[in-house]
mmJSON file of the N, C-alpha and C atoms, coordinates in Angstrom:
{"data_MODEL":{"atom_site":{
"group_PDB":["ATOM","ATOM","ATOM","ATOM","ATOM","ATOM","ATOM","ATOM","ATOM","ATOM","ATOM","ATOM","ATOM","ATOM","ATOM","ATOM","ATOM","ATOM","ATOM","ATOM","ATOM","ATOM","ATOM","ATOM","ATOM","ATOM","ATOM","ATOM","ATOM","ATOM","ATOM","ATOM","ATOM","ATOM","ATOM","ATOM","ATOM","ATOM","ATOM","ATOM","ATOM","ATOM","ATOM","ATOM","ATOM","ATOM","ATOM","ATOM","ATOM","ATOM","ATOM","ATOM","ATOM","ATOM","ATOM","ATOM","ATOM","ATOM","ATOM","ATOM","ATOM","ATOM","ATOM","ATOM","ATOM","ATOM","ATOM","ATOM","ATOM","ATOM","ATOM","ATOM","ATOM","ATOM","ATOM","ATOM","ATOM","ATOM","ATOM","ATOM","ATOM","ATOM","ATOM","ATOM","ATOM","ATOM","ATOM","ATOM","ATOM","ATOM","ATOM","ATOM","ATOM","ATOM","ATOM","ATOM","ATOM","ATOM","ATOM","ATOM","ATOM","ATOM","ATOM","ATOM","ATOM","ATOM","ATOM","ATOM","ATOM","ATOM","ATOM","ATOM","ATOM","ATOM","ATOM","ATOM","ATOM","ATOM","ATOM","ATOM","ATOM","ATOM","ATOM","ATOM","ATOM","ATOM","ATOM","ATOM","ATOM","ATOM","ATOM","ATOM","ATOM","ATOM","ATOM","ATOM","ATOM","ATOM","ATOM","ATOM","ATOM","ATOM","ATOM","ATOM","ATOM","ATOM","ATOM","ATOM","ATOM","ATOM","ATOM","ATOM","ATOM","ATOM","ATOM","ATOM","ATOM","ATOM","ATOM","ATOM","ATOM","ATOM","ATOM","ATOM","ATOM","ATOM","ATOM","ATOM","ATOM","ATOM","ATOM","ATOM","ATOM","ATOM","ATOM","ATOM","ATOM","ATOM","ATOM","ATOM","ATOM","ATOM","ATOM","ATOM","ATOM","ATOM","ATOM","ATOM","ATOM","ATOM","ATOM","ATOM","ATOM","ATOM","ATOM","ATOM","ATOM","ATOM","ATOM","ATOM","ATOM","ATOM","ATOM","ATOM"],
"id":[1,2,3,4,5,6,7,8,9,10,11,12,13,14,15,16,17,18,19,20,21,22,23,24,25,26,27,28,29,30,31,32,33,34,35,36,37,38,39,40,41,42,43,44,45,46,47,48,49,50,51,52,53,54,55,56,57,58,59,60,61,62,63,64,65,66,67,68,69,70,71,72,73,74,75,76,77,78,79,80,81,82,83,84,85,86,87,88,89,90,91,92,93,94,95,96,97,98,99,100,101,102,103,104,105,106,107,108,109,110,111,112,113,114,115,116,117,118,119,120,121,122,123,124,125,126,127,128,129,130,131,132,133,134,135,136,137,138,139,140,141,142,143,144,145,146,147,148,149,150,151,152,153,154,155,156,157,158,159,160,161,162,163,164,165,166,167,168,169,170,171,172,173,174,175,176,177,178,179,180,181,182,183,184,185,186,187,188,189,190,191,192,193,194,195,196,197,198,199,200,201,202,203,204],
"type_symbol":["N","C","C","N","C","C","N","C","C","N","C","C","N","C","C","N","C","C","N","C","C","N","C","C","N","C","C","N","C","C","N","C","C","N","C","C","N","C","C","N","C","C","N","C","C","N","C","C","N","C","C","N","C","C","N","C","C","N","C","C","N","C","C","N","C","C","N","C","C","N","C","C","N","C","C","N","C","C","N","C","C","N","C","C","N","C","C","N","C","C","N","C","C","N","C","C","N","C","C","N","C","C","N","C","C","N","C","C","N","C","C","N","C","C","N","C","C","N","C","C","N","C","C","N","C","C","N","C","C","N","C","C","N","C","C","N","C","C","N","C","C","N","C","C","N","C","C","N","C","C","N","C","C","N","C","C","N","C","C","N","C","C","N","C","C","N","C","C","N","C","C","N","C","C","N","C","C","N","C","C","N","C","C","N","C","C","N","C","C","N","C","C","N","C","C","N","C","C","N","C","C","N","C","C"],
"label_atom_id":["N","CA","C","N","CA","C","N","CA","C","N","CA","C","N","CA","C","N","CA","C","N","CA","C","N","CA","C","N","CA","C","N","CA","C","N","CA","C","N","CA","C","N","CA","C","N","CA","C","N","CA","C","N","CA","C","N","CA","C","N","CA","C","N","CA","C","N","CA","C","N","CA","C","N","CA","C","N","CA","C","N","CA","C","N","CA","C","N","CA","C","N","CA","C","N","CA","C","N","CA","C","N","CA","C","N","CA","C","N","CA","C","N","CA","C","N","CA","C","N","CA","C","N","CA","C","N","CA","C","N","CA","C","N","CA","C","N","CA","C","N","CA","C","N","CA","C","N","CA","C","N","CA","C","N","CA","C","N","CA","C","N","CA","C","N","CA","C","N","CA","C","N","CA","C","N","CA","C","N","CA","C","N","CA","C","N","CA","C","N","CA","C","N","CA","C","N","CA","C","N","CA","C","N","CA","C","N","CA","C","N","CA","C","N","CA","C","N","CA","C","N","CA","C","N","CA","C","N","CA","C","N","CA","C","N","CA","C"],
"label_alt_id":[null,null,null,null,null,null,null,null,null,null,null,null,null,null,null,null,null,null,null,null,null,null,null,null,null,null,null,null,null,null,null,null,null,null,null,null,null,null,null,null,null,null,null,null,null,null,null,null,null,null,null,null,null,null,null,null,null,null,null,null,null,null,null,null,null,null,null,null,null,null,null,null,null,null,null,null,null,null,null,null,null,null,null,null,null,null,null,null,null,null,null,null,null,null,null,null,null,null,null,null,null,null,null,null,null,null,null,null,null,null,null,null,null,null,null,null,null,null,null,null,null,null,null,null,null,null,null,null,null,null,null,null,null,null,null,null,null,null,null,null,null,null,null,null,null,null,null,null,null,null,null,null,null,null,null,null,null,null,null,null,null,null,null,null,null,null,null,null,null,null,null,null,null,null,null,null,null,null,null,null,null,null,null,null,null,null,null,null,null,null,null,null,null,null,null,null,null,null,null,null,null,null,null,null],
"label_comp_id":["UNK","UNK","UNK","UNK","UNK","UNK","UNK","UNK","UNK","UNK","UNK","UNK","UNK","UNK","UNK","UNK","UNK","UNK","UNK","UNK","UNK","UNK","UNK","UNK","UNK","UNK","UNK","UNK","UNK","UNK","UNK","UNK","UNK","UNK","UNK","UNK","UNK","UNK","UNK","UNK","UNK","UNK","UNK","UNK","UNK","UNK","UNK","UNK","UNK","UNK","UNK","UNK","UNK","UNK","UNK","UNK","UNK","UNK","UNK","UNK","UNK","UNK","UNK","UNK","UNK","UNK","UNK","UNK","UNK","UNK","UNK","UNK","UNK","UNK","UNK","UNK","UNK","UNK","UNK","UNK","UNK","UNK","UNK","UNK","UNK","UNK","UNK","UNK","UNK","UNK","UNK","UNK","UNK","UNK","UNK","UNK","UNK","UNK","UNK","UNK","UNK","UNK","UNK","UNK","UNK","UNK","UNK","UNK","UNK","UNK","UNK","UNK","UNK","UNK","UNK","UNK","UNK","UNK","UNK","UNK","UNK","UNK","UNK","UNK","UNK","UNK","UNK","UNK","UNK","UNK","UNK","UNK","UNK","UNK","UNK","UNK","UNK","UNK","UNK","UNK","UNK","UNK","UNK","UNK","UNK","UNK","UNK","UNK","UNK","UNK","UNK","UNK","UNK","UNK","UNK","UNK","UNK","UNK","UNK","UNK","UNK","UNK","UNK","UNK","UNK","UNK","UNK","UNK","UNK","UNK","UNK","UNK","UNK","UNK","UNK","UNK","UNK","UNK","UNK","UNK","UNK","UNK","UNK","UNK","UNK","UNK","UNK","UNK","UNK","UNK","UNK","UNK","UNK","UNK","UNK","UNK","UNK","UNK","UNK","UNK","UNK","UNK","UNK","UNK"],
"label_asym_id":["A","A","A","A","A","A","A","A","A","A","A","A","A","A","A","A","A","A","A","A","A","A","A","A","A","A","A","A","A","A","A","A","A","A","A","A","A","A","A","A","A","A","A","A","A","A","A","A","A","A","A","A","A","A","A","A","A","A","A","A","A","A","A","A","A","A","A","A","A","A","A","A","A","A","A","A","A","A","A","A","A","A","A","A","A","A","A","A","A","A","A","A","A","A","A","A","A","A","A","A","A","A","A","A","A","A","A","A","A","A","A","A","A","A","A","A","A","A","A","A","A","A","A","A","A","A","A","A","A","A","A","A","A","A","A","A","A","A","A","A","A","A","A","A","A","A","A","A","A","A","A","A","A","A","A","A","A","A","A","A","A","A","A","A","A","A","A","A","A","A","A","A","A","A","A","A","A","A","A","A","A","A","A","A","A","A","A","A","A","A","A","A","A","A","A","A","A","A","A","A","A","A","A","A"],
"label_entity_id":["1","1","1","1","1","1","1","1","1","1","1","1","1","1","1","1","1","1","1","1","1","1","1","1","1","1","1","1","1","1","1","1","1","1","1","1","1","1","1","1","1","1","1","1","1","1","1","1","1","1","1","1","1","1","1","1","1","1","1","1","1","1","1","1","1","1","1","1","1","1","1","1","1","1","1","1","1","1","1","1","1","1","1","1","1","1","1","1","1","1","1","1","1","1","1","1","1","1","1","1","1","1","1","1","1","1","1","1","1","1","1","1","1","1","1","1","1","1","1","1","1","1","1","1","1","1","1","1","1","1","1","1","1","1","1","1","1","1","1","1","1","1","1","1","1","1","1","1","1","1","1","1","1","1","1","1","1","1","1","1","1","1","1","1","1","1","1","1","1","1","1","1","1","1","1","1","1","1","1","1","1","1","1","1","1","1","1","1","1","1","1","1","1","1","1","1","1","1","1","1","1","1","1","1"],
"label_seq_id":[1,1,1,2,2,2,3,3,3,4,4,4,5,5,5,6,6,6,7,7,7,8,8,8,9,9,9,10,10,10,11,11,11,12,12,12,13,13,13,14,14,14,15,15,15,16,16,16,17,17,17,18,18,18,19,19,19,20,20,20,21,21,21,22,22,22,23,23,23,24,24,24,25,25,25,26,26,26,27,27,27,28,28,28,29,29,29,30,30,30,31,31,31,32,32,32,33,33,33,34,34,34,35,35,35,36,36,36,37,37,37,38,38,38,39,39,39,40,40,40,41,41,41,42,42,42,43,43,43,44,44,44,45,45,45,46,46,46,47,47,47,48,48,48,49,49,49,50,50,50,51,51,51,52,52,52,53,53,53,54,54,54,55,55,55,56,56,56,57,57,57,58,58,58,59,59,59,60,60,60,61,61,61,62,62,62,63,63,63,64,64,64,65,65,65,66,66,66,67,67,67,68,68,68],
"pdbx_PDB_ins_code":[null,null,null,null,null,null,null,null,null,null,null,null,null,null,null,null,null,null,null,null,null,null,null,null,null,null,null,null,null,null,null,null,null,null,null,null,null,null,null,null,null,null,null,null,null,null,null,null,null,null,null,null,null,null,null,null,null,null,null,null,null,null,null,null,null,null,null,null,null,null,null,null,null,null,null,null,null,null,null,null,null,null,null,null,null,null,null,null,null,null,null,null,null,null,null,null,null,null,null,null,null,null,null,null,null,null,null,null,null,null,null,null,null,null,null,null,null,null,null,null,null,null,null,null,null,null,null,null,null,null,null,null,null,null,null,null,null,null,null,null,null,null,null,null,null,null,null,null,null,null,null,null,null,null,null,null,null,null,null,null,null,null,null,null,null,null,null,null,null,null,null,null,null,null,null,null,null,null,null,null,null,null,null,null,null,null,null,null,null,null,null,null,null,null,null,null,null,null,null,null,null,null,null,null],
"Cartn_x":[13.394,12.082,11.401,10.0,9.534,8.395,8.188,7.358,6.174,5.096,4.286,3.924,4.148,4.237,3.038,3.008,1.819,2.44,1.629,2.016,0.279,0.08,-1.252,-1.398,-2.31,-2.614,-3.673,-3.772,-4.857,-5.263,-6.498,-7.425,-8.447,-7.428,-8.362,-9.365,-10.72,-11.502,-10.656,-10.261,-10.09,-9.047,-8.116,-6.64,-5.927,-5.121,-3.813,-3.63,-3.554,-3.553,-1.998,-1.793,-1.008,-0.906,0.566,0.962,1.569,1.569,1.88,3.445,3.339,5.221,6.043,5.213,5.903,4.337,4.488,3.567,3.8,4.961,5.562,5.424,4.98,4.387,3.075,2.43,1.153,1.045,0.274,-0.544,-0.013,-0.182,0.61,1.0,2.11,2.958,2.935,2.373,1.961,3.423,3.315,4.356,3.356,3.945,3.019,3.781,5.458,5.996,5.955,5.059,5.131,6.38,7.338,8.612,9.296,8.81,8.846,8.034,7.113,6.09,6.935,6.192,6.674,5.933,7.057,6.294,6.667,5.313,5.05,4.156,4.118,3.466,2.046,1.061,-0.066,-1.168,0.028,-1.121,-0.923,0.315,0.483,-0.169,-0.018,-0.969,-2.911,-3.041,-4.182,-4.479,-4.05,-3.692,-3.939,-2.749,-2.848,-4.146,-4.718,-5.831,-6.799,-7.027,-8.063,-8.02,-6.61,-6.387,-7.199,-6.356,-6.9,-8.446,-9.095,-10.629,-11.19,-10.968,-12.079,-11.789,-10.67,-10.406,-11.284,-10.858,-12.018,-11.085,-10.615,-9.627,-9.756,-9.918,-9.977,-8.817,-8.282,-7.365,-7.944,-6.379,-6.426,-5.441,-5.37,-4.102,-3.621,-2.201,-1.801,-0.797,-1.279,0.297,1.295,2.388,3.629,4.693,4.968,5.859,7.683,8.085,9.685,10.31,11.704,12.689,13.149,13.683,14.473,15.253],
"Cartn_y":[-4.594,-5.172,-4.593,-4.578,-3.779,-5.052,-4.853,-5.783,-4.606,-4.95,-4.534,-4.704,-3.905,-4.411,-3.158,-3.379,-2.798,-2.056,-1.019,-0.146,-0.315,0.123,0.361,1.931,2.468,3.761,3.85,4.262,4.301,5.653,6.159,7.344,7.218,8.197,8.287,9.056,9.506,10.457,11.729,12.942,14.155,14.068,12.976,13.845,13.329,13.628,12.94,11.783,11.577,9.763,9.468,8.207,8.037,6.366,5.977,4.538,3.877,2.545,1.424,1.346,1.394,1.693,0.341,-0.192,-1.516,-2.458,-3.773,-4.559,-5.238,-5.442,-6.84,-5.963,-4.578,-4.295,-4.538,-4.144,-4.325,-2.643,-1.783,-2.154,-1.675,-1.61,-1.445,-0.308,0.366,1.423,2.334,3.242,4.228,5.57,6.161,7.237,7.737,9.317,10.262,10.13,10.043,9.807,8.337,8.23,7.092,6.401,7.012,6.933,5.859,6.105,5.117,4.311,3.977,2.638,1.679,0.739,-0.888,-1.283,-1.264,-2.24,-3.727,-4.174,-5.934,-6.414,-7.476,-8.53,-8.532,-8.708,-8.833,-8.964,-10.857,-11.623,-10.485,-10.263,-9.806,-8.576,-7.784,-6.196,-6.313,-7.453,-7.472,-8.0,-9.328,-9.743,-8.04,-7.147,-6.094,-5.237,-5.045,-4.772,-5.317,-6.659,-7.158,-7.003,-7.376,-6.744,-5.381,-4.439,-3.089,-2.849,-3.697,-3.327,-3.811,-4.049,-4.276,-2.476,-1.643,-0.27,0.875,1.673,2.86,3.762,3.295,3.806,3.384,3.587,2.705,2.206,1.761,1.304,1.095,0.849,0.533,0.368,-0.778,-1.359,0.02,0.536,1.265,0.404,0.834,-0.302,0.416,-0.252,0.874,0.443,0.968,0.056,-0.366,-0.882,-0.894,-2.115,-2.01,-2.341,-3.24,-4.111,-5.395,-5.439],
"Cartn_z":[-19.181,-19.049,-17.801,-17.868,-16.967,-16.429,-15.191,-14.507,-13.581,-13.518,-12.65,-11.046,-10.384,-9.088,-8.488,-6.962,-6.522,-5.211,-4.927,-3.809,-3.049,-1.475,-1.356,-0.741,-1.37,-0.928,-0.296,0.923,2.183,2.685,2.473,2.871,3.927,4.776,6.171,5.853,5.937,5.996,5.102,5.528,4.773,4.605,5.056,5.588,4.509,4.153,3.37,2.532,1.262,1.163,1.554,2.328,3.106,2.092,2.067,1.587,2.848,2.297,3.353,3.468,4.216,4.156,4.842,5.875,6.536,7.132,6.748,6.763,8.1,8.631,9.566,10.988,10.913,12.464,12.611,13.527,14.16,14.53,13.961,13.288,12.239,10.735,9.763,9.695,9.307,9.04,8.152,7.864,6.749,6.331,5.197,4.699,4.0,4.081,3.21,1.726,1.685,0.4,-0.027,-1.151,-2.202,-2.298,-2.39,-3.101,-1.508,-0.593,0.509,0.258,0.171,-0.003,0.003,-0.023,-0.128,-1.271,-2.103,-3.517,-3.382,-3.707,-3.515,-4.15,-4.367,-5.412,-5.082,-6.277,-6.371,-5.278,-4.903,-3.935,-2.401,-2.161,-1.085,-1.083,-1.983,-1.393,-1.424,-2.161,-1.933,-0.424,0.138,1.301,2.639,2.317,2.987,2.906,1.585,1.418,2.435,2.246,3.092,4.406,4.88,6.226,6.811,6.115,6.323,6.043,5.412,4.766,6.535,7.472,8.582,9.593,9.265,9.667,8.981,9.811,9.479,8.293,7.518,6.182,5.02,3.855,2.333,1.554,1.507,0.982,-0.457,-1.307,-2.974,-3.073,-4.15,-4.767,-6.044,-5.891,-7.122,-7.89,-8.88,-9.87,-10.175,-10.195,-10.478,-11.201,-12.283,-13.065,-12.476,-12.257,-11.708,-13.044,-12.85,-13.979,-13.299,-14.301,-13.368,-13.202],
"occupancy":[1.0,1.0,1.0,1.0,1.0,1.0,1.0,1.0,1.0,1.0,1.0,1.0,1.0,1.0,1.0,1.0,1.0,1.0,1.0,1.0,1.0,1.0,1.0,1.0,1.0,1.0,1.0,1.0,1.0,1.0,1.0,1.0,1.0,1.0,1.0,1.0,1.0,1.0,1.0,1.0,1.0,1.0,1.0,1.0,1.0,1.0,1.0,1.0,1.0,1.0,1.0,1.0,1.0,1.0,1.0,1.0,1.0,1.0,1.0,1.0,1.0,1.0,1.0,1.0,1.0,1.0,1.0,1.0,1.0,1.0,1.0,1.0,1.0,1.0,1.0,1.0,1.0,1.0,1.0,1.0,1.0,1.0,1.0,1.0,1.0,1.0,1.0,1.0,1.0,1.0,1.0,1.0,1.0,1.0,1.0,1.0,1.0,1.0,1.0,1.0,1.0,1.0,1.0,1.0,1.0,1.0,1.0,1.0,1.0,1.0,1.0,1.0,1.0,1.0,1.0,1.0,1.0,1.0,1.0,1.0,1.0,1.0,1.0,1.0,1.0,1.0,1.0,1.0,1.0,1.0,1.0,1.0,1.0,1.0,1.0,1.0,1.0,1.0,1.0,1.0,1.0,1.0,1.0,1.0,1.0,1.0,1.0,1.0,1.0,1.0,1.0,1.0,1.0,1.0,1.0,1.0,1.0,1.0,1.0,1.0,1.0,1.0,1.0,1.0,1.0,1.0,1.0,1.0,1.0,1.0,1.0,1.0,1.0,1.0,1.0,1.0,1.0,1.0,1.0,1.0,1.0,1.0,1.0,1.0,1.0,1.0,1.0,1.0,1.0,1.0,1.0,1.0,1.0,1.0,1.0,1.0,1.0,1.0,1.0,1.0,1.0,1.0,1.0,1.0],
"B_iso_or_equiv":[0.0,0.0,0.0,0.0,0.0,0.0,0.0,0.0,0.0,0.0,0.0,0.0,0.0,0.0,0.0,0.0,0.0,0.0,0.0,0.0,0.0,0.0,0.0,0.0,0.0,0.0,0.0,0.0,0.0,0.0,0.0,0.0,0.0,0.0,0.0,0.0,0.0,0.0,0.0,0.0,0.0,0.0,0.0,0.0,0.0,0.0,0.0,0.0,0.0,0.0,0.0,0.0,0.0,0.0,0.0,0.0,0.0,0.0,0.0,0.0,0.0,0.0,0.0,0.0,0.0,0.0,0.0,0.0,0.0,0.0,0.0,0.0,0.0,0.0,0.0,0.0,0.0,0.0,0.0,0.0,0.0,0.0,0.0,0.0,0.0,0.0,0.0,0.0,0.0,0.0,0.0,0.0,0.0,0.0,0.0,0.0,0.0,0.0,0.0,0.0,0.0,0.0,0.0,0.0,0.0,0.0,0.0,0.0,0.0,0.0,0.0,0.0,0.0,0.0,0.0,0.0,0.0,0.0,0.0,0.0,0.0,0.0,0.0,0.0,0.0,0.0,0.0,0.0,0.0,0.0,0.0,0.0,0.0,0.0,0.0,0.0,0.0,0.0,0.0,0.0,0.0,0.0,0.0,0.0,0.0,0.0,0.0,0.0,0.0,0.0,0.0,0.0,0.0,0.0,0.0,0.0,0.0,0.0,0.0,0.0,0.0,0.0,0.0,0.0,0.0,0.0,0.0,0.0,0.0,0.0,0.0,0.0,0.0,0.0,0.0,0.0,0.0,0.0,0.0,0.0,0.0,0.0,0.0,0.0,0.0,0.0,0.0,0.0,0.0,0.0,0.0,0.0,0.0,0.0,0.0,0.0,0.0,0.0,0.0,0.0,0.0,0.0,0.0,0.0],
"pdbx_formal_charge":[null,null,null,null,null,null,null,null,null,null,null,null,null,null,null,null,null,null,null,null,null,null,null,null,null,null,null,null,null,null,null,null,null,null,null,null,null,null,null,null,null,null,null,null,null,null,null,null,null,null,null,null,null,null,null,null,null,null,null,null,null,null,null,null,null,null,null,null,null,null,null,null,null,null,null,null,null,null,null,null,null,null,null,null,null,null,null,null,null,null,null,null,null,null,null,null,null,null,null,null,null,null,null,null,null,null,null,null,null,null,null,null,null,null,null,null,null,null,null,null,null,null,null,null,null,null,null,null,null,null,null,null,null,null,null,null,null,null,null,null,null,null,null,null,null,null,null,null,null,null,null,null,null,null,null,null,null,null,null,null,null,null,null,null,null,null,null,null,null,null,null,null,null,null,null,null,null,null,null,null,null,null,null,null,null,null,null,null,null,null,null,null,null,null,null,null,null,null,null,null,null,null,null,null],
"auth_seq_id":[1,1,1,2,2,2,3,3,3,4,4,4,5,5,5,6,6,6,7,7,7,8,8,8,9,9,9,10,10,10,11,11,11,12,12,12,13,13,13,14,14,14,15,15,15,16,16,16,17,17,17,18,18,18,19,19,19,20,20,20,21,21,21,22,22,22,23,23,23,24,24,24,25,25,25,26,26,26,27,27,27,28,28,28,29,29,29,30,30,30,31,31,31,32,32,32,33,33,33,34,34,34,35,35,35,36,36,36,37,37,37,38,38,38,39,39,39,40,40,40,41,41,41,42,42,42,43,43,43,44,44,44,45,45,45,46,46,46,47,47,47,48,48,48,49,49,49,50,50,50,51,51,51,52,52,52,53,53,53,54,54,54,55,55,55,56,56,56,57,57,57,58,58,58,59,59,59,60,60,60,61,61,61,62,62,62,63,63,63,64,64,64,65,65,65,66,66,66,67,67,67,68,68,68],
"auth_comp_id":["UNK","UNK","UNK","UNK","UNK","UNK","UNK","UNK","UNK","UNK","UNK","UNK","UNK","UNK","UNK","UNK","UNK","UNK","UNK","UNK","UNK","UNK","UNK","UNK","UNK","UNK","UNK","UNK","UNK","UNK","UNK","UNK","UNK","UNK","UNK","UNK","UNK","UNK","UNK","UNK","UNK","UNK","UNK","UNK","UNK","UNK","UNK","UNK","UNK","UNK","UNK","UNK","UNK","UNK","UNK","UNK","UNK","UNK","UNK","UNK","UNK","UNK","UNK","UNK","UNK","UNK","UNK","UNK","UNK","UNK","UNK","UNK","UNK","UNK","UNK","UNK","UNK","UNK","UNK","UNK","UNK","UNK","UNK","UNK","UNK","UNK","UNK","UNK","UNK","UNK","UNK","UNK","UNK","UNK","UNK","UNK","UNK","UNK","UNK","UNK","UNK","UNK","UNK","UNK","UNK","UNK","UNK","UNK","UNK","UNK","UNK","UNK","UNK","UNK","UNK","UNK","UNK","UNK","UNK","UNK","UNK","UNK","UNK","UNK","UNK","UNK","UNK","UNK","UNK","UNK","UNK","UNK","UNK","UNK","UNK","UNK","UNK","UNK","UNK","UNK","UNK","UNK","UNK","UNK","UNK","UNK","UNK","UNK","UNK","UNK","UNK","UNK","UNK","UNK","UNK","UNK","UNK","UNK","UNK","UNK","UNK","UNK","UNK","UNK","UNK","UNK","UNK","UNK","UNK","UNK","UNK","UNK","UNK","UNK","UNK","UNK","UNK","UNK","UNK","UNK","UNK","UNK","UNK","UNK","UNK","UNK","UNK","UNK","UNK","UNK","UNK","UNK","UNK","UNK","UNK","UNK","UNK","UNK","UNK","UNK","UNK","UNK","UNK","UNK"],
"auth_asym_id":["A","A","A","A","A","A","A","A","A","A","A","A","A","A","A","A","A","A","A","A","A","A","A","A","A","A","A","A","A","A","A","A","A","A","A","A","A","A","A","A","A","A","A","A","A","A","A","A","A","A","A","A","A","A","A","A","A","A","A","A","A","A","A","A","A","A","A","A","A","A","A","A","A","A","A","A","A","A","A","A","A","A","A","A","A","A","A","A","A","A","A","A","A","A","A","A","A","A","A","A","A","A","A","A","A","A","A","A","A","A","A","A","A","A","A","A","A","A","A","A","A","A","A","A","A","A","A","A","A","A","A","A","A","A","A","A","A","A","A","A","A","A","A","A","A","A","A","A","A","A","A","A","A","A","A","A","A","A","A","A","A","A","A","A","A","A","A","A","A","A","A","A","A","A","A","A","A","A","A","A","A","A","A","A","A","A","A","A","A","A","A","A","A","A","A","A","A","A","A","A","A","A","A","A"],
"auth_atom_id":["N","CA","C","N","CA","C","N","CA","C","N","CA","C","N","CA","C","N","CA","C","N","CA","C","N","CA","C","N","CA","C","N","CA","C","N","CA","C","N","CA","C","N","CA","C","N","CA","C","N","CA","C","N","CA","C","N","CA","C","N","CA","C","N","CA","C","N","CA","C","N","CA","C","N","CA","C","N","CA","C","N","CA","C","N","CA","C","N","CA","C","N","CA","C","N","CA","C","N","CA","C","N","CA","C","N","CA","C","N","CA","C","N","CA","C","N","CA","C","N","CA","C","N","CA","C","N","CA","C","N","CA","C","N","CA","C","N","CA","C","N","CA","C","N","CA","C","N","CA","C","N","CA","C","N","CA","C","N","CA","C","N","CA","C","N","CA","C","N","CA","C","N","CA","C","N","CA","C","N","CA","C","N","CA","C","N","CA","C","N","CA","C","N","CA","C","N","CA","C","N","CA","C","N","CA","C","N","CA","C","N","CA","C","N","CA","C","N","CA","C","N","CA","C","N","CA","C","N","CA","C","N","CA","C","N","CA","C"],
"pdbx_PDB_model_num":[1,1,1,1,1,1,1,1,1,1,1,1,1,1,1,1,1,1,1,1,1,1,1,1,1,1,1,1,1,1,1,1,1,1,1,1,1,1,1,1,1,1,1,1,1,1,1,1,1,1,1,1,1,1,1,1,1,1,1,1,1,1,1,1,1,1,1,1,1,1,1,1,1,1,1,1,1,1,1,1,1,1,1,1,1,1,1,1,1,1,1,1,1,1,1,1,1,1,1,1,1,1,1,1,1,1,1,1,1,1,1,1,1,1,1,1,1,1,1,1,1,1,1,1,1,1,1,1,1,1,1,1,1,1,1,1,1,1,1,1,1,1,1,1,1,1,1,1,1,1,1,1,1,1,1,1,1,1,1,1,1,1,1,1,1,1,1,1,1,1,1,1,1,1,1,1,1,1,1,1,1,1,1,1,1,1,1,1,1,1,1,1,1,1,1,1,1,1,1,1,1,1,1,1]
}}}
């Protein structure tokens, strides 16, 4: 069975899209490999979303399928 879960992918200006890799520092923790991300639930990456939406970066929720 497959469940949907979420990664966030964040674009500075030109450079790189960069994912969220650790939430529980200050200020949040970015990876250029996906495959590092932090996959997490709905409420929470949106949560991170909003966080990050007052920075000079865009963030977006990606969905990603994982197995149980």
């Amino acid at each position: 069975m497959k469940n949907t879960k979420f990664v966030v992918k964040v674009v500075r200006g030109t450079r790189a899209a960069e994912y969220v890799r650790r939430i529980d520092a200050s200020p949040v923790q970015t990876t250029l490999k996906r495959n590092l991300a932090l996959v997490m639930g709905k409420l929470t990456a949106e949560d991170v979303v909003n966080s990050l939406g007052n920075s000079r970066c865009i963030p977006e929720l990606v969905p990603v399928q994982v197995s149980d």
